[in-house]
Structures are given as C-alpha cells and as structure tokens.
C-alpha positions in Angstrom: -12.2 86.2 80.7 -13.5 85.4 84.2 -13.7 88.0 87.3 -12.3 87.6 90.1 -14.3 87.7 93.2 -14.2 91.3 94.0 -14.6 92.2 90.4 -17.9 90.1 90.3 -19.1 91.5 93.3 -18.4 95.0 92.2 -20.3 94.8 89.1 -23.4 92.8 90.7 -23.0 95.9 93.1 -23.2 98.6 90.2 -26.6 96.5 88.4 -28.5 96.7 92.4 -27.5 100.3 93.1 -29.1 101.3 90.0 -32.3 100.3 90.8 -31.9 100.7 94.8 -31.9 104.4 96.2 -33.3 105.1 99.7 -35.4 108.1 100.6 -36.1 109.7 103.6 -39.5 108.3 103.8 -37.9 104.5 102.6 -34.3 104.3 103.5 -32.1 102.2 102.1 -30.9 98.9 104.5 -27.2 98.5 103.3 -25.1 95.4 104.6 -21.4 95.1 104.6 -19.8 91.4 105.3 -16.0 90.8 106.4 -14.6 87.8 107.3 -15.4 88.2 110.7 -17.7 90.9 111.2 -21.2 91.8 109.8 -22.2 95.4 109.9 -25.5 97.3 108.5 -26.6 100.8 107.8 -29.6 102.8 107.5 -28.9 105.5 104.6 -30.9 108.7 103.3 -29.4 108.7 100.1 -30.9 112.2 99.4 -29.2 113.9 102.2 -26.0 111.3 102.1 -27.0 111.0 105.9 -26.7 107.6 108.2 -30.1 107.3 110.3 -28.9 104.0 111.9 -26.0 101.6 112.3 -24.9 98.7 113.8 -21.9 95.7 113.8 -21.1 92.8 115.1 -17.6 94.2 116.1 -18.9 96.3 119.2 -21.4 93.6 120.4 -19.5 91.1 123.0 -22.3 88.9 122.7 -21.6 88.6 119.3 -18.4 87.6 119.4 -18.9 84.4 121.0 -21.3 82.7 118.4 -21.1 81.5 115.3 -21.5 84.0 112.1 -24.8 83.5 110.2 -26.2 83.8 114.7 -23.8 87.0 114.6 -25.9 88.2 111.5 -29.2 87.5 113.5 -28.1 89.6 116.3 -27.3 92.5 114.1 -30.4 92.3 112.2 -32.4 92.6 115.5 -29.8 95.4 116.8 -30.5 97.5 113.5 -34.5 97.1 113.5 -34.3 98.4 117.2 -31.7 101.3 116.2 -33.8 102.4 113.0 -37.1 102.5 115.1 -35.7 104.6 117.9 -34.9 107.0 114.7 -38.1 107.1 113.5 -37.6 104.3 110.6 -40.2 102.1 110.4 -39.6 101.0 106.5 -36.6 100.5 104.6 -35.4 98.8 100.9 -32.9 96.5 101.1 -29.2 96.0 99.2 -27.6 93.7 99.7 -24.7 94.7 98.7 -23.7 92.3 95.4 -23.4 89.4 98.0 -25.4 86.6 97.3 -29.0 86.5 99.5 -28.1 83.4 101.7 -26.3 82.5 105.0 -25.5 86.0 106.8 -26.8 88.2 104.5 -30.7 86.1 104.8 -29.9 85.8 108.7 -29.6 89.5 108.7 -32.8 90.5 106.9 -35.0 88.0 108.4 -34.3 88.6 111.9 -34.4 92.1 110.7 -38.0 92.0 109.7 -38.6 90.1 113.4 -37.5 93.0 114.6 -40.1 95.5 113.4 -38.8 96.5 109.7 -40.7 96.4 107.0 -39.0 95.5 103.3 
C-alpha cells in the first residue's frame, strides 16, 4: 500500500529522531517547513527547553523574496539567535523532509552564520 505524504514523512521522522537527540552541550537544530513559512528551533532535549528560535513569518524582509532566499535568511537569523544564547554547536533534523531546496538553504547559510554541524 503506498503512504501518503504525511504518512511518509511521519515515519522518515520516527527512523531520524531515533538516532537524533540534542544535549545541552550539542542541541538539536530542528526545521519546520509550511507552505509559506520556514521556521527553526534550537532544542535541549534533556530539559524539553527552546534555546533559540526563529521564522520567516515575523521577518518583513522575508516576505518579499522568494522561499529557498526566505530559508537563507532564517538560517542566518537562527546562527545569530543560538550564539547570543551561548550555542555554538548543534546536530541537525531535518525533520523527515528531504535535504534539498529550503531545508539545504537553511543549513548552509546556517553554518555561514557561525554554527557548527
């Protein structure tokens, strides 16, 4: 029988988040795509606690280019965010979503910025 999207996506999720756990000396990068808006997190997942965030949605600079450039932004937005809190490395999930276009845009720009994964 063949999954759906979200069904395929929710599994691929399960298989990473087995093997992905954040720390408070390696937190965990987490990315979350919509159709319009790209947000990303910073996570101790031993305390449940969110060190750093940032979207798309709150960024009017963002708004006015296109997505995977919307990504880029974040990326930078979330290296500068997670340093101010003291993060300097991170592991990255990507959330089941496939590592290309936003999700690639995200992670490269936000290694530019500072992280290391």
């Amino acid at each position: 029988m063949a999954l759906n999207k979200v069904l395929r996506r929710a599994k691929i999720k399960r298989r990473i988040r087995k093997k992905v756990f954040g720390t408070s000396a390696i937190p965990r990068l987490t990315v979350f795509r919509s159709n319009k808006q790209i947000y990303a997190q910073v996570i101790d997942d031993n305390t449940g606690r969110t060190l750093a965030s940032a979207g798309s949605l709150k960024m009017d600079d963002a708004q006015k280019i296109n997505k995977v450039n919307q990504a880029a932004v974040v990326g930078k937005k979330i290296a500068e965010v997670a340093q101010k809190a003291g993060v300097e490395r991170v592991v990255f999930d990507r959330n089941g979503y496939l590592y290309h276009g936003r999700i690639k845009s995200l992670a490269d720009s936000a290694r530019e910025g500072g992280l290391k994964f």
